[in-house]
PyMOL Python script that loads the backbone (N, CA, C, O; Angstrom):
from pymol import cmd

cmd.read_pdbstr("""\
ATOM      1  N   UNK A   1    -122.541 157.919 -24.436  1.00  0.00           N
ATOM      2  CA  UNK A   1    -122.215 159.142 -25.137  1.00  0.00           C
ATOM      3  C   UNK A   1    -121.005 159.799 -24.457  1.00  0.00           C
ATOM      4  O   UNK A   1    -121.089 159.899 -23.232  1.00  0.00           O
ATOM      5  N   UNK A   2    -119.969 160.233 -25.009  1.00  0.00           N
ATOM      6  CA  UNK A   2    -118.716 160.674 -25.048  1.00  0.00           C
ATOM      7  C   UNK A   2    -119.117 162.104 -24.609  1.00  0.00           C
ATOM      8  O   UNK A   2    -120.111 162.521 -25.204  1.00  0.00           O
ATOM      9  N   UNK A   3    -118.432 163.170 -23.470  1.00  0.00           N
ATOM     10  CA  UNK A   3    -118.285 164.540 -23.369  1.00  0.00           C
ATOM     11  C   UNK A   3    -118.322 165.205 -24.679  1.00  0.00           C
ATOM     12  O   UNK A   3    -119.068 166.138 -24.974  1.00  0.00           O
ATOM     13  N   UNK A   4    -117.348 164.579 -25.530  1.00  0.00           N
ATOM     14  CA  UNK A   4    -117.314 165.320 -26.879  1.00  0.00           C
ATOM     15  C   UNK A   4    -118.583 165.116 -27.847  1.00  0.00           C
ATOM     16  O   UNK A   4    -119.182 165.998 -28.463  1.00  0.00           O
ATOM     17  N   UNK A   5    -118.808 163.930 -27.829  1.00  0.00           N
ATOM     18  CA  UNK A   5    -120.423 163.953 -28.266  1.00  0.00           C
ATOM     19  C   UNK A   5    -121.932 164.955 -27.615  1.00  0.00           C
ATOM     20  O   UNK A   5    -122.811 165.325 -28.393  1.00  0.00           O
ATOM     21  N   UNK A   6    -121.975 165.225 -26.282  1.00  0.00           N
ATOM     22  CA  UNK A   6    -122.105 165.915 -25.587  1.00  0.00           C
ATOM     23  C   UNK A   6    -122.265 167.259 -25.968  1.00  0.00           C
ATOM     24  O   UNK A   6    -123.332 167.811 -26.237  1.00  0.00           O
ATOM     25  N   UNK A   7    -120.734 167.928 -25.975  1.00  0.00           N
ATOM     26  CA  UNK A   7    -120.494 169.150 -26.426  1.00  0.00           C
ATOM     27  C   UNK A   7    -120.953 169.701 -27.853  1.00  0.00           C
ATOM     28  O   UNK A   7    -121.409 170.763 -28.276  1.00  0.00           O
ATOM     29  N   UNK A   8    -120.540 168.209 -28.494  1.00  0.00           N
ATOM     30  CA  UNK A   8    -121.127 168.532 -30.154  1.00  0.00           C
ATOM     31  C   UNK A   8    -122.499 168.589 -30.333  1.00  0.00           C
ATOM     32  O   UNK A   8    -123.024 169.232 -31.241  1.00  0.00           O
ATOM     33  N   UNK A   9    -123.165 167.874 -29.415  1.00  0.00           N
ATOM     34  CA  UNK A   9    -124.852 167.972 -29.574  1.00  0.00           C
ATOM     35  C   UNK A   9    -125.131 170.008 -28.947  1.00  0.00           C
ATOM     36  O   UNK A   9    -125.710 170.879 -29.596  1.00  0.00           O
ATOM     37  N   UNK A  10    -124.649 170.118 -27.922  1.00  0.00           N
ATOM     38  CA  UNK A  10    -124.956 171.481 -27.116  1.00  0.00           C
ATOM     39  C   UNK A  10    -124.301 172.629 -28.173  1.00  0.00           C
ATOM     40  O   UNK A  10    -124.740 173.767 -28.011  1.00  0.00           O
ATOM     41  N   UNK A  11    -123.468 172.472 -29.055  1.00  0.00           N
ATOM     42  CA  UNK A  11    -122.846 173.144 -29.981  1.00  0.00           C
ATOM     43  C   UNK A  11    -123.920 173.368 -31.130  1.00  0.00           C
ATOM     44  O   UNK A  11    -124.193 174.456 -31.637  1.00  0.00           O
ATOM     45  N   UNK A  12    -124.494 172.102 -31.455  1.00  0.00           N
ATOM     46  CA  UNK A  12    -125.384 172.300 -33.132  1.00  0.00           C
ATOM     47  C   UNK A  12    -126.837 172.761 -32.661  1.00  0.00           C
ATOM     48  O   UNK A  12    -127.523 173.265 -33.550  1.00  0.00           O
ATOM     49  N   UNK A  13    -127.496 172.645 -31.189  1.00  0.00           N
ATOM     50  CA  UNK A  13    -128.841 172.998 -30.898  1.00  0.00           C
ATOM     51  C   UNK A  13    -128.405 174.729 -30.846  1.00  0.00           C
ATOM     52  O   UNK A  13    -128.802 175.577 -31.645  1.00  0.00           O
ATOM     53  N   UNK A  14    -127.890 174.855 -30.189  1.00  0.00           N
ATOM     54  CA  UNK A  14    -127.052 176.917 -30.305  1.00  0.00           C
ATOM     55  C   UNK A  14    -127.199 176.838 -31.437  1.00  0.00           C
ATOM     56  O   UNK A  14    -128.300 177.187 -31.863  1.00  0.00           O
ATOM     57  N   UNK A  15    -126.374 176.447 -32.219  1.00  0.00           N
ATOM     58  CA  UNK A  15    -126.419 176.865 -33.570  1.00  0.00           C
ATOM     59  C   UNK A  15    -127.746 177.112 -34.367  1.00  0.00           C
ATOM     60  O   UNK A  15    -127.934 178.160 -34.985  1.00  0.00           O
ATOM     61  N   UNK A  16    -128.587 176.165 -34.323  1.00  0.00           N
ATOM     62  CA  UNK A  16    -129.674 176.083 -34.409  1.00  0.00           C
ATOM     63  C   UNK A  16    -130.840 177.077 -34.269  1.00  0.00           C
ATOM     64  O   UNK A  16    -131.603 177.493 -35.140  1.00  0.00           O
ATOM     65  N   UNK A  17    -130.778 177.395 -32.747  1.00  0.00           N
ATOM     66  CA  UNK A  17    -131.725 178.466 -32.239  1.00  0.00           C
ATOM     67  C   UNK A  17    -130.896 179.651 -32.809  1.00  0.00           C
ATOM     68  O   UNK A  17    -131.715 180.285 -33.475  1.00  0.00           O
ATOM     69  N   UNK A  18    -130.092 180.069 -32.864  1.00  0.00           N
ATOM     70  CA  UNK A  18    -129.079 180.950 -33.510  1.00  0.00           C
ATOM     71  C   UNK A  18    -129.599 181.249 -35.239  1.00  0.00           C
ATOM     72  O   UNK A  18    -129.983 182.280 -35.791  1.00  0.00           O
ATOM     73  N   UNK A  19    -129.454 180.211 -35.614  1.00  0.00           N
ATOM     74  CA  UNK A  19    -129.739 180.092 -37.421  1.00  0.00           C
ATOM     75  C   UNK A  19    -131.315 180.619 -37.314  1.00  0.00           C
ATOM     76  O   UNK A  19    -131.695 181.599 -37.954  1.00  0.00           O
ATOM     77  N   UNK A  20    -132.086 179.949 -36.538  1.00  0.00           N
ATOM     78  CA  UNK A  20    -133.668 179.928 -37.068  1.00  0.00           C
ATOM     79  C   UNK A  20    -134.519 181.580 -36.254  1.00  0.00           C
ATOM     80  O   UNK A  20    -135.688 181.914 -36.444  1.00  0.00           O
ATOM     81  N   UNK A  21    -133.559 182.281 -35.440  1.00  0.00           N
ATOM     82  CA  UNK A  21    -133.868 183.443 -35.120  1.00  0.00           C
ATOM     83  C   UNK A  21    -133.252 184.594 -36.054  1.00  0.00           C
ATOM     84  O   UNK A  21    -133.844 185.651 -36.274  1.00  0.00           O
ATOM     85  N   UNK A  22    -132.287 184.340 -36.455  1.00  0.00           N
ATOM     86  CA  UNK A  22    -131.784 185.622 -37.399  1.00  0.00           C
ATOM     87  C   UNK A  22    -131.506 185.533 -38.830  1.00  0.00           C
ATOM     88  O   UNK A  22    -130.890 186.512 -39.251  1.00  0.00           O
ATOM     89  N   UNK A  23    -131.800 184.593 -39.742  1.00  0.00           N
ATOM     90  CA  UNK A  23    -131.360 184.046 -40.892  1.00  0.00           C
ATOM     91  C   UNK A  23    -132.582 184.931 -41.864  1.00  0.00           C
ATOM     92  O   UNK A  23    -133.593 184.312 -42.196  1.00  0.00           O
ATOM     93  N   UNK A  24    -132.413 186.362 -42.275  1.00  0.00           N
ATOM     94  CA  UNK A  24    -133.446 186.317 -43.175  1.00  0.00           C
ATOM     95  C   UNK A  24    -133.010 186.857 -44.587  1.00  0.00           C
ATOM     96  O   UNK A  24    -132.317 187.874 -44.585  1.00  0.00           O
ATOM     97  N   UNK A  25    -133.281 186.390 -45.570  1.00  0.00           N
ATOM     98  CA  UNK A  25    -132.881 187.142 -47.163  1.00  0.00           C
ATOM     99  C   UNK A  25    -133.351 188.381 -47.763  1.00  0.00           C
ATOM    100  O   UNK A  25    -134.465 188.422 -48.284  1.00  0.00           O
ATOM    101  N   UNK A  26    -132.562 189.422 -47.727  1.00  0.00           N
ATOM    102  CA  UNK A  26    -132.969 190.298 -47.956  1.00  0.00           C
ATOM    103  C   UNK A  26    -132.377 190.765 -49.467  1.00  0.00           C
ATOM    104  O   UNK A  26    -131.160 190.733 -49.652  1.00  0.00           O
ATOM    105  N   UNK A  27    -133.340 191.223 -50.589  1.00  0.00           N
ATOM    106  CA  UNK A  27    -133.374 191.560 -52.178  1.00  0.00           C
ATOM    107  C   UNK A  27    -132.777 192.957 -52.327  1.00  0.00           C
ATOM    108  O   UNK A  27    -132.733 193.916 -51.557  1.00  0.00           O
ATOM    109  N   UNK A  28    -132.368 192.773 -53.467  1.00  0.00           N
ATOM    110  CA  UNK A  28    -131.497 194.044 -53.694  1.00  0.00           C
ATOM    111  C   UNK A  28    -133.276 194.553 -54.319  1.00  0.00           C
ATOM    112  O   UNK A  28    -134.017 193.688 -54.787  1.00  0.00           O
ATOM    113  N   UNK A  29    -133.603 195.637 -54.243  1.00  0.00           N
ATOM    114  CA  UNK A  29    -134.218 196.734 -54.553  1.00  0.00           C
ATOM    115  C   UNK A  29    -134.396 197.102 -56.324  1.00  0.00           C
ATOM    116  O   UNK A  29    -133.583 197.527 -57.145  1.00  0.00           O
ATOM    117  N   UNK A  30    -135.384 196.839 -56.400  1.00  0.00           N
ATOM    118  CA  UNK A  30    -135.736 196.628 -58.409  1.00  0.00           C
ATOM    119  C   UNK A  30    -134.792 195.639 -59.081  1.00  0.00           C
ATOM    120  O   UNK A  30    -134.051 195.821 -60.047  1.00  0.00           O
ATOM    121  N   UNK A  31    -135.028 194.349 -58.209  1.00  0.00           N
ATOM    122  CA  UNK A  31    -134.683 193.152 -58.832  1.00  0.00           C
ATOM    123  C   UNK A  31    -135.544 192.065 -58.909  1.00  0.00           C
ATOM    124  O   UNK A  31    -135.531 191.156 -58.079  1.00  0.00           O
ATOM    125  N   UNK A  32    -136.385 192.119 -59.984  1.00  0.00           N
ATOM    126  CA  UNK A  32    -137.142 190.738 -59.721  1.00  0.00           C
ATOM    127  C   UNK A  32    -136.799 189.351 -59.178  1.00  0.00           C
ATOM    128  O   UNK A  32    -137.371 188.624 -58.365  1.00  0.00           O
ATOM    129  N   UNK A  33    -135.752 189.231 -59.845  1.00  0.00           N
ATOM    130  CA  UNK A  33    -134.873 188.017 -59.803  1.00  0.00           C
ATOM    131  C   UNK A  33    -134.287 187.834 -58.020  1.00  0.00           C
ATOM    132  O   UNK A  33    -134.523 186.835 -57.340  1.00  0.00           O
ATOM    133  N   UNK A  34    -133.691 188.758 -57.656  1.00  0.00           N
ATOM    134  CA  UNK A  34    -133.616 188.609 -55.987  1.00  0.00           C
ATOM    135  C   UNK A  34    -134.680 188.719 -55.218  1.00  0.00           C
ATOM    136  O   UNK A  34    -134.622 188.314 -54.057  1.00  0.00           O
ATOM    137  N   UNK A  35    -136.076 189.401 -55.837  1.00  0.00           N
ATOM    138  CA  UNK A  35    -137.102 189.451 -55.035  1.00  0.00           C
ATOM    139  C   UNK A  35    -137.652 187.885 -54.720  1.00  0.00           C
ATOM    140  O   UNK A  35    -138.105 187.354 -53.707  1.00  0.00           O
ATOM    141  N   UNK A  36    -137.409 187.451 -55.983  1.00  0.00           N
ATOM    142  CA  UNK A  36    -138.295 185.942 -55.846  1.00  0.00           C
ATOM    143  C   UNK A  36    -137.557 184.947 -55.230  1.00  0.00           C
ATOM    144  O   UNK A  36    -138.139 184.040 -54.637  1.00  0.00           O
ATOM    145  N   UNK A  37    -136.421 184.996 -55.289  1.00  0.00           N
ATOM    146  CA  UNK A  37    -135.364 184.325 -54.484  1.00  0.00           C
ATOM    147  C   UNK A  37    -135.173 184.340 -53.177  1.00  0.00           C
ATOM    148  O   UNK A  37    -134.819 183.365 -52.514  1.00  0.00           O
ATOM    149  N   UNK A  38    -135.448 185.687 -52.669  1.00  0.00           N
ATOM    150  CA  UNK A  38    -135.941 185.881 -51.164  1.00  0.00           C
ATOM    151  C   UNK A  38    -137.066 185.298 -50.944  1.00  0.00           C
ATOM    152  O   UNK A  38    -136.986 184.235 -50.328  1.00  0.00           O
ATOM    153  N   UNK A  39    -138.145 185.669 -51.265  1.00  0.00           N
ATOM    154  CA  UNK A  39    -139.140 184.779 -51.121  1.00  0.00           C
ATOM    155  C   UNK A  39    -138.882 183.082 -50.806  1.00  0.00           C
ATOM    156  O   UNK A  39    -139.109 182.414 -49.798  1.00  0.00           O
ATOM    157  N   UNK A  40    -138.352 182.749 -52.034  1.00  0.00           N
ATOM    158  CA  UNK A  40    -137.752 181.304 -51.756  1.00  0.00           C
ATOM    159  C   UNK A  40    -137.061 180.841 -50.632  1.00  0.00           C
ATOM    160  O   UNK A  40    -137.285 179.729 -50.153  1.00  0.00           O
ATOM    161  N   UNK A  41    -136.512 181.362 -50.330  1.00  0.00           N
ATOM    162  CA  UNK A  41    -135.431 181.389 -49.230  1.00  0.00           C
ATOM    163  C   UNK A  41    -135.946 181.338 -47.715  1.00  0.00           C
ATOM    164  O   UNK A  41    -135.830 180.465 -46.855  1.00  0.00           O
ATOM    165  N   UNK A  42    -136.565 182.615 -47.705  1.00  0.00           N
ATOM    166  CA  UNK A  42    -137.290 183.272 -46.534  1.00  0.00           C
ATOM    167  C   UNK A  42    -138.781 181.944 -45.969  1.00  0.00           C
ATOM    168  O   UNK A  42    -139.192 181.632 -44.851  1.00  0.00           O
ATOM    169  N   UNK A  43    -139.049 181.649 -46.893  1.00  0.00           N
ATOM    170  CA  UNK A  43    -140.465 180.645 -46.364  1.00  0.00           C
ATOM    171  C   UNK A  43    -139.873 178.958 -46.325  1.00  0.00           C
ATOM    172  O   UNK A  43    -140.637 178.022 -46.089  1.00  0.00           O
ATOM    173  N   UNK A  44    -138.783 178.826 -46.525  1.00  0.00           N
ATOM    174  CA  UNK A  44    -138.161 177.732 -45.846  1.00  0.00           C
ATOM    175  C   UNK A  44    -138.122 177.578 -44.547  1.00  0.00           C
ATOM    176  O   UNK A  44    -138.210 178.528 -43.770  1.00  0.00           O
ATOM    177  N   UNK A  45    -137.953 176.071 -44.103  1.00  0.00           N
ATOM    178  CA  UNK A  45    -137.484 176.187 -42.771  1.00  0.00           C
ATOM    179  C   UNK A  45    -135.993 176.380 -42.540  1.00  0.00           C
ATOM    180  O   UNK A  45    -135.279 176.635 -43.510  1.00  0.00           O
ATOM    181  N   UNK A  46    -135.436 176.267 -41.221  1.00  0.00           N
ATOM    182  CA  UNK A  46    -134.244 177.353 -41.156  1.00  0.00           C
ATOM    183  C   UNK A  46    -133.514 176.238 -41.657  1.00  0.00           C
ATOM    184  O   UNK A  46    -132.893 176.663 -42.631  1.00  0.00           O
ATOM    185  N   UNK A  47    -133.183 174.602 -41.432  1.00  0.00           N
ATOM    186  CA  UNK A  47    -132.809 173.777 -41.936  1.00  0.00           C
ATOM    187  C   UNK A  47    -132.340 173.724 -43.060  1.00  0.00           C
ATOM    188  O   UNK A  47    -131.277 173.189 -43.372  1.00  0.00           O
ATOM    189  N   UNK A  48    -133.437 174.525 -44.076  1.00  0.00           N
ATOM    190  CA  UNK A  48    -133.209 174.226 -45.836  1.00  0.00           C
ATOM    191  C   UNK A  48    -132.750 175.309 -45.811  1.00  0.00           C
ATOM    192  O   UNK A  48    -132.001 175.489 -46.771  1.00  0.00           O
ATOM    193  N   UNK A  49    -132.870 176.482 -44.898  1.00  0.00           N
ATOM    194  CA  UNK A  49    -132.410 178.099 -45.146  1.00  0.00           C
ATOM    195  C   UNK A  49    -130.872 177.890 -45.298  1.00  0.00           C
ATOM    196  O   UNK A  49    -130.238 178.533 -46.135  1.00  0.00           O
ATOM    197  N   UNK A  50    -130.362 177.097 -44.580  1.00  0.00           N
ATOM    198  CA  UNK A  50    -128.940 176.932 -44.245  1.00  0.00           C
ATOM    199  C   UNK A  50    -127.936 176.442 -45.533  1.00  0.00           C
ATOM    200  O   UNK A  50    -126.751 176.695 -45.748  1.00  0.00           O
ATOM    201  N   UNK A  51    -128.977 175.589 -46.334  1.00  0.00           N
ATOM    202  CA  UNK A  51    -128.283 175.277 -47.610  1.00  0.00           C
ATOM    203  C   UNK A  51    -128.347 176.106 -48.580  1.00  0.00           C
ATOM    204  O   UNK A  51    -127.649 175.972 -49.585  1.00  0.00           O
ATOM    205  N   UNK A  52    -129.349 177.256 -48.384  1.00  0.00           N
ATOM    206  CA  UNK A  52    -129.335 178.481 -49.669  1.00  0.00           C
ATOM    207  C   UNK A  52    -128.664 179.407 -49.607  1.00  0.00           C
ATOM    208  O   UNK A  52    -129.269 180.479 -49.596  1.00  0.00           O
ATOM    209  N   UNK A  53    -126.953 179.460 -49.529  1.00  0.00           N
ATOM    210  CA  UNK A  53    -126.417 180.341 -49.399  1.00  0.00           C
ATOM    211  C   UNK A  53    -125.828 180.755 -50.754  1.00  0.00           C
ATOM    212  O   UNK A  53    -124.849 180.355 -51.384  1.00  0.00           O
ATOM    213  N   UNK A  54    -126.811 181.746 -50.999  1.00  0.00           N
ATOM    214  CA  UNK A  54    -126.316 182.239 -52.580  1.00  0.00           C
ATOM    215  C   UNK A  54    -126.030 183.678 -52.011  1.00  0.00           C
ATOM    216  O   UNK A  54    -126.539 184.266 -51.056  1.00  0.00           O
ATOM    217  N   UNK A  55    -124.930 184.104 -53.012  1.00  0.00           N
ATOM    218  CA  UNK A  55    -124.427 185.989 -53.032  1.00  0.00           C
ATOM    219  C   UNK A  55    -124.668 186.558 -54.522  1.00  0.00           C
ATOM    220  O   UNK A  55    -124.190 186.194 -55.597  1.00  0.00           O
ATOM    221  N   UNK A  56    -125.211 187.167 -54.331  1.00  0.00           N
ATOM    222  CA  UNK A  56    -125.388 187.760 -55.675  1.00  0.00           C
ATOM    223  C   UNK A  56    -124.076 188.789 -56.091  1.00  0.00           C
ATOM    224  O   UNK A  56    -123.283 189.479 -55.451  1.00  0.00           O
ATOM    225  N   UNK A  57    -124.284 188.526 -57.336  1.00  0.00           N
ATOM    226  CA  UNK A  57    -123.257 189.021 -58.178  1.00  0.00           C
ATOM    227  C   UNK A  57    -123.585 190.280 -59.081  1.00  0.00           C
ATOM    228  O   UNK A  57    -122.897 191.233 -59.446  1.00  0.00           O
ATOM    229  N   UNK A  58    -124.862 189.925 -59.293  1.00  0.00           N
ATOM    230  CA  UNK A  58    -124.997 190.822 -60.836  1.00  0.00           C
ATOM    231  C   UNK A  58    -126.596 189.916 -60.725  1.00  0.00           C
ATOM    232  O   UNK A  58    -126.905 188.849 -60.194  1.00  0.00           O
ATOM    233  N   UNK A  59    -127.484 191.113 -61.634  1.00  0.00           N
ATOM    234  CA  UNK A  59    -128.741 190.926 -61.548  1.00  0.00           C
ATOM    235  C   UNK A  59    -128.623 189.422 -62.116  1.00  0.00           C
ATOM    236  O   UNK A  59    -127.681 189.201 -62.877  1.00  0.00           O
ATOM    237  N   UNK A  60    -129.564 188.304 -61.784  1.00  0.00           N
ATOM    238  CA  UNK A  60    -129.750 186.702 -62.456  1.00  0.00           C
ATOM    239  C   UNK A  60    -128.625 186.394 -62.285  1.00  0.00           C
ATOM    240  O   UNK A  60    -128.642 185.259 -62.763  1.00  0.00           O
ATOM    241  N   UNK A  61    -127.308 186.613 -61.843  1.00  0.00           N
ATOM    242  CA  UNK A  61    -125.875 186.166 -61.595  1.00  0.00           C
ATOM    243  C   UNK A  61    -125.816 185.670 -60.137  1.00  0.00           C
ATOM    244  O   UNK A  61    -125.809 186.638 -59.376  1.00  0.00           O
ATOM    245  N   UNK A  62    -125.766 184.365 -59.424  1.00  0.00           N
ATOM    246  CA  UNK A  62    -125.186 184.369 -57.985  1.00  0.00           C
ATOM    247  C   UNK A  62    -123.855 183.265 -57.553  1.00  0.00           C
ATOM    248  O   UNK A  62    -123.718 182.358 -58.375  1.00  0.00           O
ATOM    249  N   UNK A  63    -123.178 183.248 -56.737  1.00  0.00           N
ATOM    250  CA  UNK A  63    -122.589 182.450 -56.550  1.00  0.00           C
ATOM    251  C   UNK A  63    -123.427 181.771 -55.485  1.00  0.00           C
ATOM    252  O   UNK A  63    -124.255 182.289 -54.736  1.00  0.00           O
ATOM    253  N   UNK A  64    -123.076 180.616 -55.565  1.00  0.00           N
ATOM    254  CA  UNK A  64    -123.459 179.230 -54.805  1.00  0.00           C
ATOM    255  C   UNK A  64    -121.840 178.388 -54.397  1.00  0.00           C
ATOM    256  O   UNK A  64    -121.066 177.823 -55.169  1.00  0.00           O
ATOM    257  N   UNK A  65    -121.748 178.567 -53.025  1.00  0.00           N
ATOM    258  CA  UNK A  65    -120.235 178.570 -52.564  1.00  0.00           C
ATOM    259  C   UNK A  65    -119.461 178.526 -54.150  1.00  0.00           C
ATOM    260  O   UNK A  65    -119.584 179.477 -54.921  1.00  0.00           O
ATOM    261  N   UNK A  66    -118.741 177.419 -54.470  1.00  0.00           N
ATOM    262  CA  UNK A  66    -118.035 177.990 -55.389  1.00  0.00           C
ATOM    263  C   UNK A  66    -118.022 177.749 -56.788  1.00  0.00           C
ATOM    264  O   UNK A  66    -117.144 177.470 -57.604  1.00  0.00           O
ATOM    265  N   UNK A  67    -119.922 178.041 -56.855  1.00  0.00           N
ATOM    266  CA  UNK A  67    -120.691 177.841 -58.178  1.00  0.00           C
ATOM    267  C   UNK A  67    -120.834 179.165 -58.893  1.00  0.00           C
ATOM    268  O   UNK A  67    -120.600 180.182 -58.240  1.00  0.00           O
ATOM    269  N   UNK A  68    -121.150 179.255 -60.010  1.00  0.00           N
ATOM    270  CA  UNK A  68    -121.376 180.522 -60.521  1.00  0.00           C
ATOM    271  C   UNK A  68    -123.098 180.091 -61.037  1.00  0.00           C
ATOM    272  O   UNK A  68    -123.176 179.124 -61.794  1.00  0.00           O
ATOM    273  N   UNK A  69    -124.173 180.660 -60.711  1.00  0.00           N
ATOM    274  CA  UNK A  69    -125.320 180.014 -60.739  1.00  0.00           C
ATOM    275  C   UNK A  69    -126.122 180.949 -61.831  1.00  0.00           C
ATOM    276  O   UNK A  69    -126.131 182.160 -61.607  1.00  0.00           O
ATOM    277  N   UNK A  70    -126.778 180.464 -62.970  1.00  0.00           N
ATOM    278  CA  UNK A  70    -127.617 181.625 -63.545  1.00  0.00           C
ATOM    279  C   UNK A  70    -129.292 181.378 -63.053  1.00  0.00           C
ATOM    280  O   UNK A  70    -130.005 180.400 -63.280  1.00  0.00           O
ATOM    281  N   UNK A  71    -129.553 182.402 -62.444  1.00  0.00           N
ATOM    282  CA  UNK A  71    -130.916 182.457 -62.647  1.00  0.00           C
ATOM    283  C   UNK A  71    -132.293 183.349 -63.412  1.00  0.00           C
ATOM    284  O   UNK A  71    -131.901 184.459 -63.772  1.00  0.00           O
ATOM    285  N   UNK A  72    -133.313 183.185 -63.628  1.00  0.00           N
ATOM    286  CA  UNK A  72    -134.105 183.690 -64.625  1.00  0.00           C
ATOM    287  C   UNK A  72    -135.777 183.521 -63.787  1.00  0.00           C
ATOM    288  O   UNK A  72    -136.259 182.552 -63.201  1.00  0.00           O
ATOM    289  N   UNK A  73    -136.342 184.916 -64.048  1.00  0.00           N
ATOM    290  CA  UNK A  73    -137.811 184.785 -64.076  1.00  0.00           C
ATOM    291  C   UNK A  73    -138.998 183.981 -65.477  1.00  0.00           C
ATOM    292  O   UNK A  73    -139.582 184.704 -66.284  1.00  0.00           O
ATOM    293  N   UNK A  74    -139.063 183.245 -65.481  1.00  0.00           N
ATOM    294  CA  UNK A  74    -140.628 182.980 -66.065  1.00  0.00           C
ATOM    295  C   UNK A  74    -142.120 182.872 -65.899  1.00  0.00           C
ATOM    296  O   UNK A  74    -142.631 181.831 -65.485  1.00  0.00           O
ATOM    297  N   UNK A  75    -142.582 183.569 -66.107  1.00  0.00           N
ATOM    298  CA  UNK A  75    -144.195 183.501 -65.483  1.00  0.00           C
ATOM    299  C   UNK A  75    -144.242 183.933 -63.908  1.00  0.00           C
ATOM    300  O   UNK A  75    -145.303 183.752 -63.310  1.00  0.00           O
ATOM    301  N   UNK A  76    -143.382 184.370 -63.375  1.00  0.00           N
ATOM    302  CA  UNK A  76    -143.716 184.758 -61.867  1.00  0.00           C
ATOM    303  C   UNK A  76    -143.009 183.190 -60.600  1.00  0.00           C
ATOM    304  O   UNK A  76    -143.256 182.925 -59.423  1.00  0.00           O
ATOM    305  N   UNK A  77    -142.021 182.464 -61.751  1.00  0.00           N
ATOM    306  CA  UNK A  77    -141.588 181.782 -61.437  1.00  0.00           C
ATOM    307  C   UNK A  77    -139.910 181.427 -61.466  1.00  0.00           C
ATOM    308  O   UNK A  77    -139.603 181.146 -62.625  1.00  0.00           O
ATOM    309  N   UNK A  78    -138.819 181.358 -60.610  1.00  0.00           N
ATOM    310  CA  UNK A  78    -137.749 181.470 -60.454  1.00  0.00           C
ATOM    311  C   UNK A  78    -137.549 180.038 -60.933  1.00  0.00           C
ATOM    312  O   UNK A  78    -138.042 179.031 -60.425  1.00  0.00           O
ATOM    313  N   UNK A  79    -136.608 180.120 -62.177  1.00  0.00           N
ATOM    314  CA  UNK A  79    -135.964 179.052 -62.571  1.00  0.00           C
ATOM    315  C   UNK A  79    -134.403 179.239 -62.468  1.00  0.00           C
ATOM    316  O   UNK A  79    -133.842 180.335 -62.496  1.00  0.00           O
ATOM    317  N   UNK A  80    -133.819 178.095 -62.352  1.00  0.00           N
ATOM    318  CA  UNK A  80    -132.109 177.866 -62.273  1.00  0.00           C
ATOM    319  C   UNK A  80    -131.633 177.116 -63.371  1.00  0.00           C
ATOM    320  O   UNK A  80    -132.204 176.049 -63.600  1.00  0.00           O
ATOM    321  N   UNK A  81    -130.523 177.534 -64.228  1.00  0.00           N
ATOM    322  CA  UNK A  81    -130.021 177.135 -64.969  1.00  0.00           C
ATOM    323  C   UNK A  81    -129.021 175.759 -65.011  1.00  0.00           C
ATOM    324  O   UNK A  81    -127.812 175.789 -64.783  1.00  0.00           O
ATOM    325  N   UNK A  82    -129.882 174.433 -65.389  1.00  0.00           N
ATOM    326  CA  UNK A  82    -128.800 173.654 -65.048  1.00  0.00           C
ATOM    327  C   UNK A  82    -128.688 172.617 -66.513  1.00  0.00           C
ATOM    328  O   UNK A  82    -129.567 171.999 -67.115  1.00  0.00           O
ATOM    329  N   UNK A  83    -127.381 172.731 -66.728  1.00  0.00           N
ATOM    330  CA  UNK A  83    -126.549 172.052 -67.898  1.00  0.00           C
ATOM    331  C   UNK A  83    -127.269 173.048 -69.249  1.00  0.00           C
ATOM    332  O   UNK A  83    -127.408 174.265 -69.128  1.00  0.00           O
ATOM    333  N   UNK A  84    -127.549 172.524 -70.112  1.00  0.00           N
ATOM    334  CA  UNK A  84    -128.428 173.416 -71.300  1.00  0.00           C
ATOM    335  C   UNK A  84    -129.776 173.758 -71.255  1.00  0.00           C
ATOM    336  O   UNK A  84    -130.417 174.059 -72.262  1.00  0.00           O
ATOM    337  N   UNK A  85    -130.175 173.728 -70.273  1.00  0.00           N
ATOM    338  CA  UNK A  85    -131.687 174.481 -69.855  1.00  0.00           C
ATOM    339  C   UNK A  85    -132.131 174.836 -68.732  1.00  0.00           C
ATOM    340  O   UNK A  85    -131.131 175.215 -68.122  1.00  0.00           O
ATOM    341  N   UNK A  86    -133.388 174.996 -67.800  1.00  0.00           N
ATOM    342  CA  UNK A  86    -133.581 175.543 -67.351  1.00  0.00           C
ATOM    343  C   UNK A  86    -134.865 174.932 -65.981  1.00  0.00           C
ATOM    344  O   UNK A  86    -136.056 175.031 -66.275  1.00  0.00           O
ATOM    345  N   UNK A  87    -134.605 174.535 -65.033  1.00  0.00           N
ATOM    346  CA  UNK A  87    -135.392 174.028 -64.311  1.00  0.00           C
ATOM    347  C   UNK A  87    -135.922 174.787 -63.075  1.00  0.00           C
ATOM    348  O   UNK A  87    -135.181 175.751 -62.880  1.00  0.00           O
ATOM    349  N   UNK A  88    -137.100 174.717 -61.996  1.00  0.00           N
ATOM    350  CA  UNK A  88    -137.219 175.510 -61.445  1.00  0.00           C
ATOM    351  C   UNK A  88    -136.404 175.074 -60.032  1.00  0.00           C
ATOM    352  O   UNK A  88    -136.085 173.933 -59.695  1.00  0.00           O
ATOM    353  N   UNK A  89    -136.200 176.177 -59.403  1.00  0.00           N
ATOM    354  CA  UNK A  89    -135.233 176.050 -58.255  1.00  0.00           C
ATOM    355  C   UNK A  89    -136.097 175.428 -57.190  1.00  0.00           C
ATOM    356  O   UNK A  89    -135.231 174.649 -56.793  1.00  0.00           O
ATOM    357  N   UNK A  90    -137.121 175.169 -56.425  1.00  0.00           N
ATOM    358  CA  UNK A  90    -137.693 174.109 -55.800  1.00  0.00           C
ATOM    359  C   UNK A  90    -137.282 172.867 -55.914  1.00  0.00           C
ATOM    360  O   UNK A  90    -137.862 171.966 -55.310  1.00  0.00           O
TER     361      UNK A  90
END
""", "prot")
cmd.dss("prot")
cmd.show_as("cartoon", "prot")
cmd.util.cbc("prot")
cmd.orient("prot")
């Protein structure tokens, strides 16, 4: 193993303990749609936390880096809009 291999391992475990101590999703306030999404988010491990980086835009509106994402409540269940319908985000 190379110094730089080394460094890159001591670089991503920081990162790591870093991500899985402070990473939490917090809902905009009388939004169903961000409430349940936090939820989603929040009971991941920090691993999968790291790939849910959505910003909300507008209520059911988020970006997903440089996606424009629709989402929707049904039944107490967060679905994501993909191609002409509607699947759940799990």
């Amino acid at each position: 193993m190379t110094e730089k291999d080394i460094e890159y391992n001591k670089m991503l475990e920081y990162w790591e303990q870093l991500h899985r101590a402070t990473y939490i999703y917090v809902p905009v306030n009388n939004d169903p749609i961000d409430k349940l999404l936090a939820e989603f988010i929040n009971k991941c491990d920090y691993k999968k936390k790291a790939k849910c980086l959505f910003v909300r835009e507008e209520p059911g509106v988020y970006a997903f880096f440089d996606k424009r994402v629709i989402m929707l409540s049904e039944m107490g269940k967060l679905n994501i809009r993909v191609g002409g319908g509607y699947m759940s985000v799990d």
